[in-house]
N, C-alpha and C positions, 0 to 999 in steps of 0.2 A: 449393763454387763457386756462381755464381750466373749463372743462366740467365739467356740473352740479353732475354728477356721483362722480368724484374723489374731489370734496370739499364736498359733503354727506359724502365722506368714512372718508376723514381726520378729518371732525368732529365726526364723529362714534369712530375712534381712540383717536382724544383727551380726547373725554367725559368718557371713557373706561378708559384710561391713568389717569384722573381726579380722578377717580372713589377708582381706586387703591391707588395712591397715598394718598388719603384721608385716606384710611382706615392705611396703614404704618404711617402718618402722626401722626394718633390719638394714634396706638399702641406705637410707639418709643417716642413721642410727652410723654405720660403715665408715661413710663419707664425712661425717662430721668429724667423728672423733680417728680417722686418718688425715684428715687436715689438720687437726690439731696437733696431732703429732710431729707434724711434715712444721705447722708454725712454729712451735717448740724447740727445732733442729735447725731451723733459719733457711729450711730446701726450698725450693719453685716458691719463694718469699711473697711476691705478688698472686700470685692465683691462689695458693695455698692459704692466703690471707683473709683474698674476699673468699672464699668459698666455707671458711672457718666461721666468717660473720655472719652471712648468709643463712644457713644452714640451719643455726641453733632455735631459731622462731618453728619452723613447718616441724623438727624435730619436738617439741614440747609440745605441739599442735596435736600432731600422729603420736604420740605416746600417751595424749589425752582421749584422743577416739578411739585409743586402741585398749587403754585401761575402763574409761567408762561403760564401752560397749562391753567387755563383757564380764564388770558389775553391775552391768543392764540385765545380761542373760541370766545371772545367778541370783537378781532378787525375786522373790516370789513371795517371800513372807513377810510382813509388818515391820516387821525389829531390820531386815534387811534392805528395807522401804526409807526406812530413818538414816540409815547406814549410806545409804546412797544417793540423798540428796546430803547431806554430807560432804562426801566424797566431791559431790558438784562444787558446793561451793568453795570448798578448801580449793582444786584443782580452780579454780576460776581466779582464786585469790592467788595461786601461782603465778599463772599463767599472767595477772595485770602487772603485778611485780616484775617480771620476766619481761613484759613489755617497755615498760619503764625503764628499766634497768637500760636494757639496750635501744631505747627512741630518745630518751632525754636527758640522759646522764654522758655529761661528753666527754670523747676520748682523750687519753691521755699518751700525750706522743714523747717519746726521749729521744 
């Protein structure tokens, strides 16, 4: 079992972990979908392009440390224990599709 000491700490860590990510989240979260916009309207075409490309991987990355960590912090009970490894793998099964999608499926130019 685990002393009351080291589950204060892990949640000190999560919440910290949280914390952080939130704020990557909001910043890259910004940047993405203002490039996309900016792609959409045909403006600064080349930077606005790659940074459109770019982006969207570290963005589903930090939206996953930042949802998992704190359905980390909120399980404590059994039923919420199930619910969360769940949640892993669904978010994992995203997250390969998402990879795929954008490493091996190749672009289409007009």
């Amino acid at each position: 079992m685990e002393t009351t000491e080291n589950i204060i700490k892990t949640n000190d860590t999560l919440r910290t972990l949280r914390q952080v990510s939130l704020i990557f989240f909001l910043i890259i979260g910004s940047l993405h979908i203002l490039s996309g916009l900016m792609v959409s309207q045909n403006q600064m075409l080349p930077l606005s392009n790659i940074v459109n490309r770019v982006l969207d991987i570290p963005f589903a990355l930090i939206g996953l440390i930042l949802g998992l960590s704190q359905a980390r912090i909120s399980s404590d009970s059994p039923r919420r224990k199930a619910f969360y490894i769940m949640m892993i793998i669904i978010s994992l099964l995203v997250l390969g599709l998402l990879l795929y999608v954008n490493l091996f499926l190749p672009d289409k130019t007009v």
